[in-house]
C-alpha positions as CSV (number, residue, x, y, z in Angstrom):
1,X,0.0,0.0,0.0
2,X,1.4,3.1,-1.0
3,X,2.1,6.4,1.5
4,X,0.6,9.4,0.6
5,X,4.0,11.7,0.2
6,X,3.6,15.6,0.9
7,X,5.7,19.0,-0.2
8,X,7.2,21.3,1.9
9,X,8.8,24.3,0.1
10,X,11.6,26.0,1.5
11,X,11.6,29.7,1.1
12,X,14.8,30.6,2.5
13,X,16.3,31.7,-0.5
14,X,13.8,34.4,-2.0
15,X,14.9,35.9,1.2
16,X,18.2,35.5,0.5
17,X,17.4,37.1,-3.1
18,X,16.0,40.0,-1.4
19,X,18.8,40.7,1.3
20,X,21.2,41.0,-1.4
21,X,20.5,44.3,-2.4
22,X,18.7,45.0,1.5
23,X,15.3,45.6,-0.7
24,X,11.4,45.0,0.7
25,X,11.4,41.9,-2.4
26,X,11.1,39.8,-3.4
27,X,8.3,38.8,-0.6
28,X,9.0,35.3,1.3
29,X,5.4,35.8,2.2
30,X,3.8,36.3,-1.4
31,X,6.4,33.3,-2.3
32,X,4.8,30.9,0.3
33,X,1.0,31.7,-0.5
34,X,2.1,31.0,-4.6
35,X,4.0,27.6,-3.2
36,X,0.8,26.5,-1.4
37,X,-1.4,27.3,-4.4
38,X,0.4,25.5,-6.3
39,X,0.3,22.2,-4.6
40,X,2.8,22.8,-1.6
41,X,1.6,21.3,1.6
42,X,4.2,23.1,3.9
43,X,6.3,26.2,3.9
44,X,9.7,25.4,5.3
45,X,11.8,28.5,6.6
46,X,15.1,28.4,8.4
47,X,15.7,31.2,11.1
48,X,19.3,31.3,11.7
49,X,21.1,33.0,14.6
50,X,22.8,34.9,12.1
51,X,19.5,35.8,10.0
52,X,21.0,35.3,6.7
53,X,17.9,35.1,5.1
54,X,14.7,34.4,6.5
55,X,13.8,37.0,9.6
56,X,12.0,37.1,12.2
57,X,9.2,38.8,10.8
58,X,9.0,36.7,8.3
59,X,8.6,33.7,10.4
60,X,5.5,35.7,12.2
61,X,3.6,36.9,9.0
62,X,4.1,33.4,7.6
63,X,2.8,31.8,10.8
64,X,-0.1,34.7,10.9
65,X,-1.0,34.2,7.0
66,X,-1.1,30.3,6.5
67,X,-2.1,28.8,9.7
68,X,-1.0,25.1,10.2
69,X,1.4,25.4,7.1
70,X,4.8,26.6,8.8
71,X,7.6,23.9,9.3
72,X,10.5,26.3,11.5
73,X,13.9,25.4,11.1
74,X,15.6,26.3,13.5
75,X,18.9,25.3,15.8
76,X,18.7,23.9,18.9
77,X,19.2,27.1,21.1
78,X,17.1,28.9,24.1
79,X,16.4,31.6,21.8
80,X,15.1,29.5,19.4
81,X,12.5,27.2,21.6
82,X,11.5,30.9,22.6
83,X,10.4,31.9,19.3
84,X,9.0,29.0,18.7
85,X,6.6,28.9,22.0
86,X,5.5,32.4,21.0
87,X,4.8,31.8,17.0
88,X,3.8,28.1,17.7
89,X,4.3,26.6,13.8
90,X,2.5,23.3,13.1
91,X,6.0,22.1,13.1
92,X,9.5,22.5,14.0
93,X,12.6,21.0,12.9
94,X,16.0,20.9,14.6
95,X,19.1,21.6,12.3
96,X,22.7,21.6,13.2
97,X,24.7,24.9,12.6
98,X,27.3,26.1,12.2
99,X,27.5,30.2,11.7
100,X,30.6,29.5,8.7
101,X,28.7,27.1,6.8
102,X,26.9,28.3,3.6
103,X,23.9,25.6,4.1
104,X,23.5,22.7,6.5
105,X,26.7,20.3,6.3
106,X,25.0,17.1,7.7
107,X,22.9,16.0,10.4
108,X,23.1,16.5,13.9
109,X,24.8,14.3,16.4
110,X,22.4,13.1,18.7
111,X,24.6,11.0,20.9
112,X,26.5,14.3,21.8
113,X,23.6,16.6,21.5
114,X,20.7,14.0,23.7
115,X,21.0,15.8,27.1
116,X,20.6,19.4,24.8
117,X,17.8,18.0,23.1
118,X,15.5,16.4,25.2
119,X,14.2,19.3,27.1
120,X,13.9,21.3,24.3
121,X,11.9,18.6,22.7
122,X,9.3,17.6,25.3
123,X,8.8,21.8,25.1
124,X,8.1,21.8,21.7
125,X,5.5,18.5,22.2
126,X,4.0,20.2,25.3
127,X,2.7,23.2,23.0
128,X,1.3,20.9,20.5
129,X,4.1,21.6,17.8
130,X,5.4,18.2,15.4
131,X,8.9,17.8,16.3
132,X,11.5,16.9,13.9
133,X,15.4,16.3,13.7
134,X,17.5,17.0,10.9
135,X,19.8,13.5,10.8
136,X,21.9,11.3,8.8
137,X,20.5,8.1,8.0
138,X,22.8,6.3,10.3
139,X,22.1,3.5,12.5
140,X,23.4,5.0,15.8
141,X,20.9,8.2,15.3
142,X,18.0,5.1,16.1
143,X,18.1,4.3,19.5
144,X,18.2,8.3,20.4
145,X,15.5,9.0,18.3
146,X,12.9,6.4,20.2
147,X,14.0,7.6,23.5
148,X,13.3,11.4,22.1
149,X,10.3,10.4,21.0
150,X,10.2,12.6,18.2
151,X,7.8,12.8,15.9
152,X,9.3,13.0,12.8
153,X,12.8,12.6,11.0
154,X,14.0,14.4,8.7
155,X,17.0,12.3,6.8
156,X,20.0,14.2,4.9
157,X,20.1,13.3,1.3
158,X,23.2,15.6,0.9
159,X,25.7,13.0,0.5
160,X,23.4,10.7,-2.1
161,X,22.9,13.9,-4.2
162,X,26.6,14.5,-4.7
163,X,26.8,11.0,-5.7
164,X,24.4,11.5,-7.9
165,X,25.7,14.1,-9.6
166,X,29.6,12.5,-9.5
167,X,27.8,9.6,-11.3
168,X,29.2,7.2,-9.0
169,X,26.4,4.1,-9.4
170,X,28.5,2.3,-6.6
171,X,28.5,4.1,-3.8
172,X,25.1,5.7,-4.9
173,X,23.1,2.7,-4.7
174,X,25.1,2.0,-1.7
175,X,23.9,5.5,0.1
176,X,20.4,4.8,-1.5
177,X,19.9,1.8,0.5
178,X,21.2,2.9,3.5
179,X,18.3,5.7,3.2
180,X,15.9,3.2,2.4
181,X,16.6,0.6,5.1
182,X,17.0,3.7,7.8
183,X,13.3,5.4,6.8
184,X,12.0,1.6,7.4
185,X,13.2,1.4,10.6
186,X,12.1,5.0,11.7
187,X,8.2,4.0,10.1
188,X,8.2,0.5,12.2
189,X,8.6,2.3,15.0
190,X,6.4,4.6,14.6
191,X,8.7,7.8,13.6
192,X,7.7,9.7,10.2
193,X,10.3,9.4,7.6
194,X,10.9,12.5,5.6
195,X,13.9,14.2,3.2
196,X,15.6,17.0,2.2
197,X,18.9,18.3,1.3
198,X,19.6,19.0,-2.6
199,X,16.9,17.3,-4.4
200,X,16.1,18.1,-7.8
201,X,13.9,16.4,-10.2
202,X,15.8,13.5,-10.3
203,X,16.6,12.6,-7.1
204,X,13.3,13.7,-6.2
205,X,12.2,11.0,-8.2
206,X,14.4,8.5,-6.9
207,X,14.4,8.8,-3.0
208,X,10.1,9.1,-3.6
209,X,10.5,5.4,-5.1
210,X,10.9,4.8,-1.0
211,X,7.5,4.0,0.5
212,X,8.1,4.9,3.6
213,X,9.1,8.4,3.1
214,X,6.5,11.1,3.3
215,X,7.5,13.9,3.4
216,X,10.2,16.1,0.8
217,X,11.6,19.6,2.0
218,X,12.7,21.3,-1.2
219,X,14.0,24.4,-1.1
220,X,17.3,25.9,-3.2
221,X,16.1,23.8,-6.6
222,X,12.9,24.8,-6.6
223,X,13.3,28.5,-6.3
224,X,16.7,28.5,-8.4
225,X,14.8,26.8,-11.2
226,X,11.6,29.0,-10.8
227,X,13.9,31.8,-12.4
228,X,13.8,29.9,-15.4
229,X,10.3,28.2,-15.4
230,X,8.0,30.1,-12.8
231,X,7.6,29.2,-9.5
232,X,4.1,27.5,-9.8
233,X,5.7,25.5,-13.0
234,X,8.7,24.4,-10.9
235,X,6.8,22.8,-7.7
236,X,4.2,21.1,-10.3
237,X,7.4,19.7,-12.0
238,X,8.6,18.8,-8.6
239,X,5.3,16.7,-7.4
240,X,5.0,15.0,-11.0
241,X,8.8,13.7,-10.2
242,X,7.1,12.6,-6.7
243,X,4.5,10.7,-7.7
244,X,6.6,8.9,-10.6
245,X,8.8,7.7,-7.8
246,X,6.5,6.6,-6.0
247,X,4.9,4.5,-9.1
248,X,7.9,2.8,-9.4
249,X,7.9,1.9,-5.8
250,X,4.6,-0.2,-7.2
251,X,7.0,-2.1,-9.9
């Protein structure tokens, strides 16, 4: 029986767009109401410490304007689970970072991070908010992420992406199925599988061939190819590329 896989659209980089020249647009906000018109289930924006991109008023007016559609990236500081007790999104998800990096490097470390991350997390569940970690699809993140009781896990697809694009079937298929075994374990158990992390149409394709997966985060792709093809264009491109994949998880 197949999952039914959802769309969230990451925004983060129309804000960058509009930071570069310190302008009022392009709007993150008029960017999320076209994503979810055109077949987006979620809007996905990272606050960073730094606030690179996305702001804070952007996180409120989003939360204000689509009600039950913000997923909050966010990292796993006071400040942070602040924000999000006062916004309350119908989702958070806890990213590693680093203030050098240019995106997200890899998962977080939940063996060294547990003790950080429990409190925060049992906040976040008490206010009613779906928690989510940003992790590599590694065996060792399992046992943590049962006692965490998370909702949700959101699995880097960085390093299968590379591959992908280095053509290297090997160690692809060998990344692929290391995905695919890890987001079986996390649904037996009762923990949502989802992705994100350089998908394009292909790969998009590919890693929705895995039934248990369901939910994509798709951010830098979608808006960098929207300068080409439209926004609205792109993310219908995007969910045609999902459900292929997951017809060939029938096959």
């Amino acid at each position: 029986m197949q999952n039914k896989i959802r769309l969230g659209v990451n925004i983060d980089h129309v804000a960058t767009l509009r930071n570069a020249r310190k302008e009022n647009f392009p709007s993150p906000i008029n960017a999320a109401r076209l994503a979810l018109e055109s077949g987006a289930d979620s809007i996905t924006a990272h606050l960073r410490e730094d606030r690179r991109h996305i702001n804070d008023m952007d996180i409120k007016e989003i939360a204000y304007n689509f009600p039950g559609k913000l997923n909050l990236e966010m990292a796993a500081t006071d400040e942070m689970i602040k924000i999000a007790e006062k916004i309350k999104p119908f989702s958070c998800c806890i990213v590693p970072e680093k203030r050098e990096e240019i995106t997200t490097e890899g998962g977080l470390n939940l063996l060294n991070n547990y003790n950080k991350l429990k409190p925060m997390i049992t906040k976040l569940k008490d206010i009613g908010v779906r928690t989510t970690l940003f992790i590599d699809p590694d065996d060792a993140n399992l046992d943590a992420c049962y006692d965490l009781k998370i909702d949700c896990a959101e699995i880097h697809c960085g390093t299968l992406c590379k591959l992908y694009e280095e053509n290297d079937e090997k160690e692809f298929d060998n990344e692929f199925n290391k995905i695919k075994n890890f987001s079986k374990k996390l649904f037996s158990n009762g923990i949502e599988a989802h992705a994100g992390h350089g998908l394009n149409y292909e790969t998009t394709k590919i890693i929705s061939s895995i039934n248990e997966i369901e939910e994509l985060n798709i951010g830098f792709f979608i808006i960098a190819e929207s300068i080409f093809n439209g926004l609205e264009k792109t993310i219908l491109t995007i969910k045609e590329s999902m459900t292929l994949g997951r017809s060939l998880e029938e096959l």
